[in-house]
C-alpha positions as CSV (number, residue, x, y, z in Angstrom):
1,X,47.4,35.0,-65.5
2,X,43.8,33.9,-64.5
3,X,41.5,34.5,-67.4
4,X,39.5,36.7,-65.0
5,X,42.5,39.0,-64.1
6,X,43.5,39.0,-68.1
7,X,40.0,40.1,-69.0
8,X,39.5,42.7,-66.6
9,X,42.0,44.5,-67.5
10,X,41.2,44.1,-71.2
11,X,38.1,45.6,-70.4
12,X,39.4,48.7,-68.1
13,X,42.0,49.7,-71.1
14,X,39.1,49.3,-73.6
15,X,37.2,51.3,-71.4
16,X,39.7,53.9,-71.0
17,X,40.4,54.2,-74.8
18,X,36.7,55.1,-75.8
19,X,36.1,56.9,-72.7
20,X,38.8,59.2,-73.6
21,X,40.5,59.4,-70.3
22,X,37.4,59.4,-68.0
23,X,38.7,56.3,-66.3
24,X,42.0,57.3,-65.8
25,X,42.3,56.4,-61.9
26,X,41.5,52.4,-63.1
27,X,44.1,52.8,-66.3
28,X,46.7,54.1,-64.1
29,X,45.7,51.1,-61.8
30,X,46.4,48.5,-64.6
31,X,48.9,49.9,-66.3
32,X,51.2,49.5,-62.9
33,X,49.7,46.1,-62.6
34,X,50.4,45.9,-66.1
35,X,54.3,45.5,-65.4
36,X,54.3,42.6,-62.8
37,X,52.9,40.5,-65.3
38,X,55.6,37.9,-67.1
39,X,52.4,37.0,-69.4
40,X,50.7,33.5,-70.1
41,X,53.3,31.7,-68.7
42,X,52.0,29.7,-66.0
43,X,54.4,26.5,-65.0
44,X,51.7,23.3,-65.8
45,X,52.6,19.9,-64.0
46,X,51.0,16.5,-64.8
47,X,48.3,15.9,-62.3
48,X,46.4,12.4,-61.1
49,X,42.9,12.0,-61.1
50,X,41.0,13.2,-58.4
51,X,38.4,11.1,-57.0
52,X,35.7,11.7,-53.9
53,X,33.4,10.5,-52.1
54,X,29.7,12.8,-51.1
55,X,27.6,12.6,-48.1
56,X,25.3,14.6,-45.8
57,X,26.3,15.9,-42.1
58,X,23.6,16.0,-39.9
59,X,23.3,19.5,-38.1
60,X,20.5,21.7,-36.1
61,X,20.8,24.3,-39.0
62,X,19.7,22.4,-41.8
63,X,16.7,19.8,-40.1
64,X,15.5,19.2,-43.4
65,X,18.2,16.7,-45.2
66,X,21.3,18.1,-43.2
67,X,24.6,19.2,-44.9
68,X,26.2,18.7,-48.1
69,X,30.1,17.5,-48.2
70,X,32.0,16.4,-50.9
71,X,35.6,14.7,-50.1
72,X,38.0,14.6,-52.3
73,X,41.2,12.0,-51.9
74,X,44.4,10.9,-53.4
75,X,45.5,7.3,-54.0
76,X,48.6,8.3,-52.1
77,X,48.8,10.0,-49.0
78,X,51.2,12.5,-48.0
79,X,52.1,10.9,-44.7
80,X,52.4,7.4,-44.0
81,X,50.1,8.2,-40.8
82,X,47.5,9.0,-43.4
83,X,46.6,12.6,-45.4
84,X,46.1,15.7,-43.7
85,X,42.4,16.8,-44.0
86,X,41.6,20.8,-45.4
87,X,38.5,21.8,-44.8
88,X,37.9,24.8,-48.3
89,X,35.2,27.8,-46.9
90,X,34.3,29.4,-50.2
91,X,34.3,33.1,-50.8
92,X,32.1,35.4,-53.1
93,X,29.7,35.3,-50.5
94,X,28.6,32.2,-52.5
95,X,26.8,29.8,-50.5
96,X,28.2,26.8,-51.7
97,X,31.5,25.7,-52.3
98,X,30.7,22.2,-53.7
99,X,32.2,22.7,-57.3
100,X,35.7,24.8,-55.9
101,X,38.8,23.1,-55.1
102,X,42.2,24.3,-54.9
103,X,43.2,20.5,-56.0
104,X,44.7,19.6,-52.6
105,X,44.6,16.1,-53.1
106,X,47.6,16.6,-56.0
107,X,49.4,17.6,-52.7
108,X,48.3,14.2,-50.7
109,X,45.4,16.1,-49.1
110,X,41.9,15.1,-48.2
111,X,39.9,18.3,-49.4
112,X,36.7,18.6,-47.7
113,X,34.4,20.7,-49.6
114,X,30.6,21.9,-48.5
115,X,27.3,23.6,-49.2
116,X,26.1,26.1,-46.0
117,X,22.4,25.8,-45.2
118,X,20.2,27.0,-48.2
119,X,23.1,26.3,-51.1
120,X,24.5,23.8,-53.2
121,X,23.8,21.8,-56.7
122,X,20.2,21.0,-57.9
123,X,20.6,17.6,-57.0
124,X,22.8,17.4,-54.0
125,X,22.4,20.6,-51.6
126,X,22.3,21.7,-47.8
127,X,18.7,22.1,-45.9
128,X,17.9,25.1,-43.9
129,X,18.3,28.4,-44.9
130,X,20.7,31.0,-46.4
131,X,21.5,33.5,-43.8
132,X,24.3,35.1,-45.8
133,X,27.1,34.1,-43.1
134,X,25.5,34.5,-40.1
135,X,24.6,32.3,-37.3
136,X,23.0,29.1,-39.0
137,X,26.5,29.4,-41.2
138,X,28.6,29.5,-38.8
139,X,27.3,26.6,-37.2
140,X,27.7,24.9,-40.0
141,X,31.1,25.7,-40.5
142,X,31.5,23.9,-37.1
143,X,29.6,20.5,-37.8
144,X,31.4,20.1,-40.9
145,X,35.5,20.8,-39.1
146,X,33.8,18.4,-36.6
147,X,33.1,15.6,-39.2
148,X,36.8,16.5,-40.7
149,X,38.5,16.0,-37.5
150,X,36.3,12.6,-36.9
151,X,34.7,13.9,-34.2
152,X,31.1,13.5,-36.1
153,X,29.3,10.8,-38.0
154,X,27.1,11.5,-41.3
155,X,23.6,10.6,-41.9
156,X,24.0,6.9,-42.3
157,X,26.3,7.4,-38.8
158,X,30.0,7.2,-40.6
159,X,33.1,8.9,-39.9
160,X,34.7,10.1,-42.5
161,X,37.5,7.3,-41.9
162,X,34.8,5.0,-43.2
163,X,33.6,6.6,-45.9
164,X,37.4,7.6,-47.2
165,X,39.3,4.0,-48.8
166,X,42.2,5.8,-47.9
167,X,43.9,6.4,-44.5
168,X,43.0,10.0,-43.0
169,X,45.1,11.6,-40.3
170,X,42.6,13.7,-38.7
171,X,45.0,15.3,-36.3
172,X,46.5,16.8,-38.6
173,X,43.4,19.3,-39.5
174,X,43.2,23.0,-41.3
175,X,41.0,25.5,-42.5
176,X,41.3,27.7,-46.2
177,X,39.4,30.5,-46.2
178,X,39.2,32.0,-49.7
179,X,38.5,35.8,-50.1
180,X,35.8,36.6,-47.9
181,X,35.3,33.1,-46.4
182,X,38.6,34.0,-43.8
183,X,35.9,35.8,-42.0
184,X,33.2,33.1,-41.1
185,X,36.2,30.9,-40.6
186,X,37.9,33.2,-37.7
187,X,34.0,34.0,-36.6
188,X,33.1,29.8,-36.1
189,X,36.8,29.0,-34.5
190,X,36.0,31.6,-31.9
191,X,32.1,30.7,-31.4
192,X,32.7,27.3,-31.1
193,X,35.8,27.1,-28.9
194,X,37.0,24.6,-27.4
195,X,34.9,22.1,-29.5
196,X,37.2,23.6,-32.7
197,X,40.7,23.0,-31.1
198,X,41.4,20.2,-33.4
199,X,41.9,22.4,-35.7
200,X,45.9,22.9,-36.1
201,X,45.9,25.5,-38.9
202,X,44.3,28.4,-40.9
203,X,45.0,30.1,-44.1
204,X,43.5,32.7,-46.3
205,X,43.6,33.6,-49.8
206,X,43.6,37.5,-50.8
207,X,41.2,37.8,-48.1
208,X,39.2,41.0,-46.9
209,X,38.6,41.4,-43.1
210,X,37.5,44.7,-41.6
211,X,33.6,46.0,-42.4
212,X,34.7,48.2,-44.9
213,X,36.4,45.7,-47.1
214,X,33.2,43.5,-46.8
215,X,32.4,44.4,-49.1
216,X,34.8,46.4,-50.3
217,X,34.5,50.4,-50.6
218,X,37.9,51.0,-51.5
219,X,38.2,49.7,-55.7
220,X,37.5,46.1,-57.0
221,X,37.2,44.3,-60.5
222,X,33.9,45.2,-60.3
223,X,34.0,49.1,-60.7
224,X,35.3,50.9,-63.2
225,X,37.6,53.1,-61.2
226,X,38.9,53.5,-57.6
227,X,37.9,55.2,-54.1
228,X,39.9,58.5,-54.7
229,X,38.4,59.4,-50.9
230,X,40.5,56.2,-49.4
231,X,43.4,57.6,-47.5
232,X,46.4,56.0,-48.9
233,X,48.4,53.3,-46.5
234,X,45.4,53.6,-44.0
235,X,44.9,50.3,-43.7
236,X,47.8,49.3,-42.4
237,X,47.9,51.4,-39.6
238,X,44.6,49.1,-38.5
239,X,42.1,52.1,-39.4
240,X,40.9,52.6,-43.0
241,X,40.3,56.1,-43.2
242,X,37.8,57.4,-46.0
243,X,36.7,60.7,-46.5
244,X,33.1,61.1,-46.7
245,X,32.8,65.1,-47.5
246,X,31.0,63.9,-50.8
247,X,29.1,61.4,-49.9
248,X,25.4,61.7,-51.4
249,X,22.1,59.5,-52.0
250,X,20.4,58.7,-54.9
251,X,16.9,57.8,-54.3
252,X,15.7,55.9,-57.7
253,X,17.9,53.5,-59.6
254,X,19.8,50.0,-59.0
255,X,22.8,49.0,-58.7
256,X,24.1,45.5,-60.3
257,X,20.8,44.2,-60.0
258,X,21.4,41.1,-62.8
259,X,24.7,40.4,-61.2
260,X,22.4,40.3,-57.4
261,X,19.8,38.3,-59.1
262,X,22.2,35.4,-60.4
263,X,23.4,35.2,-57.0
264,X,19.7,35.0,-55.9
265,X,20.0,38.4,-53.7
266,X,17.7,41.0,-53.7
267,X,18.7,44.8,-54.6
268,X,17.2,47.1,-52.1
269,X,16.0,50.8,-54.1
270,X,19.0,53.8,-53.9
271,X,22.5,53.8,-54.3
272,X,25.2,55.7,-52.1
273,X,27.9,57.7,-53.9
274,X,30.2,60.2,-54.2
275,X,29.1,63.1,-55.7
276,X,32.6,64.4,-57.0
277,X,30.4,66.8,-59.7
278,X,28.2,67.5,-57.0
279,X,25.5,67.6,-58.7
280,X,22.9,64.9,-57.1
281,X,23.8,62.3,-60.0
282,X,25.5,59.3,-60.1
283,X,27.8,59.2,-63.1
284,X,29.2,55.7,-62.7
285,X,32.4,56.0,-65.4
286,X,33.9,59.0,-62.9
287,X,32.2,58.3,-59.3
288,X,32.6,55.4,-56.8
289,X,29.5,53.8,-55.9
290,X,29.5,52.8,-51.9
291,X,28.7,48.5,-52.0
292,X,26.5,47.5,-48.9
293,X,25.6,43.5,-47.6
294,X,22.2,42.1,-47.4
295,X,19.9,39.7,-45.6
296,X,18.1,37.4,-47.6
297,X,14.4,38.3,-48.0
298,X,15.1,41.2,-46.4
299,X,14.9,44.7,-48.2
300,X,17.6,46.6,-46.5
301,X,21.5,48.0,-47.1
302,X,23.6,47.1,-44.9
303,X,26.3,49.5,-44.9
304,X,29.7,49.4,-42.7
305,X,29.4,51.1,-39.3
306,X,31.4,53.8,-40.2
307,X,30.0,54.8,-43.3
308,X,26.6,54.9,-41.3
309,X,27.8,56.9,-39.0
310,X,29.3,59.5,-41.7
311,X,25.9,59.4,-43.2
312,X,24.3,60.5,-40.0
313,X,27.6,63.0,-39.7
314,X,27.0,64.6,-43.0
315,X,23.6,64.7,-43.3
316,X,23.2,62.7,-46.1
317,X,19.5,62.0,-45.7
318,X,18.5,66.1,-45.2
319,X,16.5,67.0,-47.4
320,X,13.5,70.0,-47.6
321,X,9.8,69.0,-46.6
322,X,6.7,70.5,-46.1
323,X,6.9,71.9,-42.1
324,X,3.2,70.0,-42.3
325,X,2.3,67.1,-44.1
326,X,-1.1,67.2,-46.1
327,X,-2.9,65.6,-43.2
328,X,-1.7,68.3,-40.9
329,X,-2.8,70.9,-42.4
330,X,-6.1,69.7,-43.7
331,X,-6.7,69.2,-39.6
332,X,-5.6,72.9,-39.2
333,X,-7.5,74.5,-41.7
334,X,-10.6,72.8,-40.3
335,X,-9.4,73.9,-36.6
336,X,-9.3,77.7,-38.1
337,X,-12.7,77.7,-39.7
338,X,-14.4,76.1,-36.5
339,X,-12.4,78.9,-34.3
340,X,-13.6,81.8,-36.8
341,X,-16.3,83.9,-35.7
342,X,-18.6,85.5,-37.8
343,X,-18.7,88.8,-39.0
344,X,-21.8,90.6,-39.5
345,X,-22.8,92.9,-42.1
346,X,-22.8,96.8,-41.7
347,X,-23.4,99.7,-43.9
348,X,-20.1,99.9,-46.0
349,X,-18.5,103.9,-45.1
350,X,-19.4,106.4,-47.9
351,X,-15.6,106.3,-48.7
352,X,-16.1,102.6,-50.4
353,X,-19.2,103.3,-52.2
354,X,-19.6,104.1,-56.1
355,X,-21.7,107.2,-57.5
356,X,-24.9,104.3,-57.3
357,X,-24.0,103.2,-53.9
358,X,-22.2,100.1,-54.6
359,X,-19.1,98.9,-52.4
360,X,-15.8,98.9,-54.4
361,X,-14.4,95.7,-55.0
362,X,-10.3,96.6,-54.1
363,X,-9.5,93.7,-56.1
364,X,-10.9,94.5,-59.1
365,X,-9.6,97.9,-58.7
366,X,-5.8,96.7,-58.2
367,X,-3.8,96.3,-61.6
368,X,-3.0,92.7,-62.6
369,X,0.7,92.2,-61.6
370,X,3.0,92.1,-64.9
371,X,3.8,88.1,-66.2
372,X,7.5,87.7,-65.9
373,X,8.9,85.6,-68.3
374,X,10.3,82.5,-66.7
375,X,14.7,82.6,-67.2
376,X,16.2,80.2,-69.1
377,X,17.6,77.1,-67.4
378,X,21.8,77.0,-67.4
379,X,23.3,74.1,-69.2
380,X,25.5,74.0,-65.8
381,X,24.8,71.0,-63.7
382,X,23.0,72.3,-60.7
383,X,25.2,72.5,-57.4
384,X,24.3,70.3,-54.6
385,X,23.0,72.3,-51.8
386,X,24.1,71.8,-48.3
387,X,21.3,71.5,-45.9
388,X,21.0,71.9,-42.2
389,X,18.3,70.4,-40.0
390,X,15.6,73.3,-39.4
391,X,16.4,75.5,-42.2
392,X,13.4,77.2,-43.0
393,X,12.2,78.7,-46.4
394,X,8.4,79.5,-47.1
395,X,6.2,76.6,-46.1
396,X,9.3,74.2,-45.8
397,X,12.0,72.9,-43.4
398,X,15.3,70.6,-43.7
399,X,14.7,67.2,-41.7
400,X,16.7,64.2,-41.6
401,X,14.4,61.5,-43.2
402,X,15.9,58.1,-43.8
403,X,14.8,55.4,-45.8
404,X,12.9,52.4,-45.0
405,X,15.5,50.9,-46.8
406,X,18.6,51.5,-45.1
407,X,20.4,50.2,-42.3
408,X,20.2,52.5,-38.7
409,X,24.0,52.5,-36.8
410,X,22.8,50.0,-34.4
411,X,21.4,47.5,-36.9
412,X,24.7,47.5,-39.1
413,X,26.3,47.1,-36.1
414,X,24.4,43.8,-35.4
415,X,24.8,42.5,-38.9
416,X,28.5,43.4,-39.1
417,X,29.2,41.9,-35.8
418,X,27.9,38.6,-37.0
419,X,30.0,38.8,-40.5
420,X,33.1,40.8,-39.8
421,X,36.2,38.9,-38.5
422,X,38.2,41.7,-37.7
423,X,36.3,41.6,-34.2
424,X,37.2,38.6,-33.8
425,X,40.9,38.1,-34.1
426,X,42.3,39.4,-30.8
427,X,40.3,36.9,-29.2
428,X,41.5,34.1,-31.6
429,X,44.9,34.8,-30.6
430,X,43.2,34.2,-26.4
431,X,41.7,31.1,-27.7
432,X,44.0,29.6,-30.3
433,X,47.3,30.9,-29.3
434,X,49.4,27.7,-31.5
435,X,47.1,27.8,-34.2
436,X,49.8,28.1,-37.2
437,X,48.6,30.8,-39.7
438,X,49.5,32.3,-43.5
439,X,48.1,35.3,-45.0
440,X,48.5,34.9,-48.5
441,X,49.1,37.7,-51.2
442,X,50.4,38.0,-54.2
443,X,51.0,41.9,-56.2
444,X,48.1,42.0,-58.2
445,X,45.1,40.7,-56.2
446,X,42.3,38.8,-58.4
447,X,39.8,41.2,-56.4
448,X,41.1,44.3,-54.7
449,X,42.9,46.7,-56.9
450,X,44.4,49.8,-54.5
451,X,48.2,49.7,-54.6
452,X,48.9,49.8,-50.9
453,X,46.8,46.3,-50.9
454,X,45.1,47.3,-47.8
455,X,42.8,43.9,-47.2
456,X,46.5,42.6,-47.0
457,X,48.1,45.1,-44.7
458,X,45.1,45.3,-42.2
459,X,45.0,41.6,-42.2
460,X,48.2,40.9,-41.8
461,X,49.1,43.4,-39.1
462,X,45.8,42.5,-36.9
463,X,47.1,39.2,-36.9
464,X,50.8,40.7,-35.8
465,X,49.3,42.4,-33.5
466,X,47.1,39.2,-31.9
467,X,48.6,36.6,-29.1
468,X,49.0,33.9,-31.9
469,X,52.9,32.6,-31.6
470,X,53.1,31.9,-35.6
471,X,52.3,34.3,-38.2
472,X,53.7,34.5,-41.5
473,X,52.9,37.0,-44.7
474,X,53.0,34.2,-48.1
475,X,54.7,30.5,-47.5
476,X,58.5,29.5,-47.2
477,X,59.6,29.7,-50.8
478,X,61.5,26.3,-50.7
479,X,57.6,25.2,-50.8
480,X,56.6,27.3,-53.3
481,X,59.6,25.8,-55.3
482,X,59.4,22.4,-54.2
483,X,55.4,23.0,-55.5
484,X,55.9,24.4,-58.7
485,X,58.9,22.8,-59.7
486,X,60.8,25.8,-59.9
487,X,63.6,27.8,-58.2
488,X,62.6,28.9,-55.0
489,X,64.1,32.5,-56.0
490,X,61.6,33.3,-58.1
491,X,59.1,33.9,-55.0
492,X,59.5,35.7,-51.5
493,X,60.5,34.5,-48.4
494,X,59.2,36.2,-45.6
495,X,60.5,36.1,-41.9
496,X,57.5,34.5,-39.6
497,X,55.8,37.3,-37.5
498,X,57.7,39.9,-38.8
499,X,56.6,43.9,-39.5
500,X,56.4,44.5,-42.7
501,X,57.4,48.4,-44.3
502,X,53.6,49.5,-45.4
503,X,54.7,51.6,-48.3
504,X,57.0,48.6,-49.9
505,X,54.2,46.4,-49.4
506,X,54.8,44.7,-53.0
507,X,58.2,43.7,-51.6
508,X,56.5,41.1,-49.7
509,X,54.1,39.6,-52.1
510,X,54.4,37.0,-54.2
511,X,54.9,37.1,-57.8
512,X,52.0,37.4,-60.6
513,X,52.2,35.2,-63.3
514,X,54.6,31.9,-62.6
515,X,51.8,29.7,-61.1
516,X,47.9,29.6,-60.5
517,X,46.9,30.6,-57.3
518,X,46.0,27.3,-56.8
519,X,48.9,25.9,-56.4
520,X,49.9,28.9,-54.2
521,X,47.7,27.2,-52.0
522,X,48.7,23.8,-52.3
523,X,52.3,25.3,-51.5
524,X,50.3,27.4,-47.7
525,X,49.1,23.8,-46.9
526,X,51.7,21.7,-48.2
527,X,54.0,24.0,-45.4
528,X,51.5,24.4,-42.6
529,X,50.2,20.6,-42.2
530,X,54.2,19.5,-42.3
531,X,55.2,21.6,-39.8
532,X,52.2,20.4,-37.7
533,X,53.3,16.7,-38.1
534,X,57.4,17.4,-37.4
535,X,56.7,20.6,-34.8
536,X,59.3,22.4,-36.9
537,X,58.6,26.2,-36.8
538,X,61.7,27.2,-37.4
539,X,62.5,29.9,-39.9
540,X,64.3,30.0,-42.8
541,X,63.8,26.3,-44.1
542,X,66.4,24.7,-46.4
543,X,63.8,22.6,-47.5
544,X,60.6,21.2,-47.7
545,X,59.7,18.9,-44.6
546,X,58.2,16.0,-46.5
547,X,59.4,15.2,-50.3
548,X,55.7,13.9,-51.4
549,X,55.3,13.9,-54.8
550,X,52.3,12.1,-56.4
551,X,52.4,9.3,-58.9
552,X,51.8,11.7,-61.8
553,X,55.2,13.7,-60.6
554,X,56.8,10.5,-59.7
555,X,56.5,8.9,-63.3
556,X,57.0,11.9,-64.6
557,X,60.6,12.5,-62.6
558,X,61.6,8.6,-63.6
559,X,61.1,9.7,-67.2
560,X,63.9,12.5,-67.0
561,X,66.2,10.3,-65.3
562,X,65.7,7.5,-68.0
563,X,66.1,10.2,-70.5
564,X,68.9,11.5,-68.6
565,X,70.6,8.1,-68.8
566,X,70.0,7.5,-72.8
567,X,71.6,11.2,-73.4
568,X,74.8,9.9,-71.4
């Protein structure tokens, strides 16, 4: 099991232990997980060394130095034509991928890996600017498939057959996007259609699509319990359905402001909840905190579209002001005493005056009203009230007043539009209807952590759902086998473009534990790129397409057989 995966769970059962059952949502959460885990078991192979070449891609969105690309290459390629070419989009909403690699080349892969504009090493990074994902991004995205497939030259005019001392088959081209990079890779093959064609393949890795998984509001690794509003199996239905009854603002404090500021984000003022004590305080071991995306330099949330629009719904901005600001009635009062005519004096009636002919004075003759002594505050948390636009009381009135600092409907619509590839996939299917494609999951996701795995479901079923002829839920597991050096029936072996029953969901992922999820990956790839070079897309294989093995396996496989032959 990933050390991130084994320490996050550490930490919820610690948690839960000195919390004395306040995070019992999370604990129930692991303690399921708990079981699919065989424990630190992972099957190891002998790998060869992995060396690569780096260069810079020109491109419009980064004037200033162009684009940073690493390429990574075996000594021997997986086809005799040459090796495939994977072009890794990093996820994390990190803006460079540079140091990640799912170690492709073990596989006879050239890996392609890149900085977008704005990000990469100290010494070796991307000009232009961070945009987050959005346009400049994308268009990077595109330059870089284009120098993959050999359709661009770098800086120094090279294609990356001449900078690669090994033979590249650039036909045969794909594209991993890792977590959240799925979505800027389904965005750039749609924006940049028909330039993107070459591009045979696409996979993704435990990815999130859909505004409300990006980032998610539904329960990650990164809270310390789940969205008990989230509507159970939702997802896969194509509609996450939350319920936002509860859903309150908190004007003053941060939310993972050191995490934001190693990522070099900013951390816009206030933080959305649900108020489950209802009591106007964010108690983060019991209540889910809503997670919103940003613009660099900008000091905004961006929430999903639909949680704006439950914030405008239920009023989550109401609150009671003055019906006239301090201005307004300074302007008044000054109106008044211009508009006031004055009085003039007259004898005051023998009624008012004293025995020596003084006037009264009523006040002085009233009695002092009694001090009341102020109650004692209740230890009970205060309820939150429920406002309604023009409620009057005294000199004040309920108005909607929303912060500077958060996203209208129409501008998350924008910046969601730009990031989300949900809105996109329909039209992939148009535009890339033999584009070969594997959703990857396995039954404990190194992010999510709702049981019904809705990033999965909704992906997967979008994707059912779209005009592409060749879907498929995890890889054939003669590849996974074949991989891992293991029997195949250990993993899954689902049908290609087949429903899948929502509430058995597990049933179709693979198995925690065996292998890394790198060499998952290696097994998606391994499957996809073969099947591109024979045009087999038949389903159930009886075995792997190509027998590559690299030189590390190889000597390692003419070892058993000489042992093999000793022993006899």
């Amino acid at each position: 099991m990933p050390k991130s995966r084994s320490n996050f769970i550490l930490l919820l059962l610690l948690l839960a232990i000195l919390s004395s059952g306040t995070l019992v949502p999370a604990a129930q959460a692991v303690a399921a997980a708990s079981q699919e885990i065989p424990g630190e078991s992972f099957k190891t192979l002998p790998m060869v060394q992995e060396r690569s070449v780096s260069t810079y891609v020109p491109s419009d969105v980064a004037p200033d130095g162009g684009l940073a690309v690493t390429l990574s290459y075996p000594t021997m390629t997986r086809y005799e034509e040459g090796a495939p070419v994977v072009v890794l989009v990093p996820g994390d909403g990190k803006a460079s991928g540079l140091r990640f690699t799912t170690h492709a080349v073990q596989a006879g892969f050239v890996e392609v890996k890149f900085a977008f504009p704005g990000g990469g090493l100290k010494k070796f990074h991307s000009g232009g600017s961070w945009d987050n994902r959005g346009k400049d991004c994308q268009r990077a995205l595109a330059d870089v498939l284009l120098y993959a497939a050999g359709k661009k030259k770098d800086y120094k005019n090279r294609s990356i057959q001449d900078i690669v001392p090994r033979k590249v088959n650039v036909a045969n081209l794909g594209l991993v996007g890792w977590h959240d990079g799925f979505n800027i890779s389904i965005i750039t093959l749609c924006k940049f259609h028909p330039e993107l064609k070459v591009v045979k393949w696409l996979a993704s890795f435990e990815s999130p699509v859909g505004a409300l998984l990006l980032p998610s509001n539904l329960g990650t690794t990164r809270e310390l319990n789940l969205n008990q509003h989230y509507k159970q199996g939702s997802a896969a239905t194509g509609k996450v359905l939350i319920d936002y009854e509860k859903m309150a603002w908190l004007n003053e404090g941060f939310r993972n402001r050191a995490l934001r500021r190693k990522q070099k984000l900013n951390t816009p003022q206030g933080v959305l909840f649900f108020d489950d004590n209802e009591n106007g305080k964010f108690d983060e071991t019991v209540e889910f905190p809503l997670n919103y995306g940003v613009m660099p330099g900008v000091e905004k949330q961006y929430y999903a579209p639909e949680i704006t629009a439950a914030m405008k719904t239920n009023g989550v901005f109401y609150k009671w002001v003055p019906k006239e600001t301090p201005e307004e009635k300074k302007e008044r009062l000054k109106r008044e005493a211009l508009e006031k005519k004055p009085v003039k004096t007259s004898r005051a009636p023998w009624s008012r005056l004293t025995k020596g002919g003084a006037e009264k004075d009523k006040k002085s003759a009233e009695p002092l009203p009694k001090k009341v002594a102020p109650k004692p505050e209740s230890d009970e948390p205060k309820k939150r009230e429920k406002l309604k636009v023009g409620d009057e009381k005294d000199d004040m009135i309920v108005k909607e007043v929303w912060p500077d600092n958060v996203a209208k409907l129409k501008e998350s619509e924008a910046y969601y539009q730009e990031r989300d590839g949900a809105l996109y996939i329909d039209k992939l299917g148009e535009l890339y209807p033999d584009l070969l494609v594997t959703i990857f999951g396995s039954r404990i996701d190194h992010y999510e952590q709702q049981v019904d795995h809705p990033h999965i479901a909704l992906t997967y079923n979008l994707f059912l759902g779209s005009k592409i002829k060749w879907v498929r839920l995890n890889p054939a597991r003669v590849y996974v086998g074949f991989t891992a050096d293991m029997n195949p029936e250990n993993f899954v072996n689902n049908k290609i473009k087949a429903p899948i029953e929502a509430s058995n969901i597990k049933a179709y992922l693979e198995p925690e534990g065996y292998i890394t999820d790198a060499m998952y990956m290696r097994a998606v790839i391994s499957e996809l790129a073969d099947r591109t070079k024979h045009k087999d897309f038949s389903c159930p294989l009886d075995g792997v397409l190509e027998n590559y093995l690299n030189e590390a396996l190889i000597e390692r496989q003419l070892e058993r057989e000489s042992q093999t032959e000793k022993e006899e």
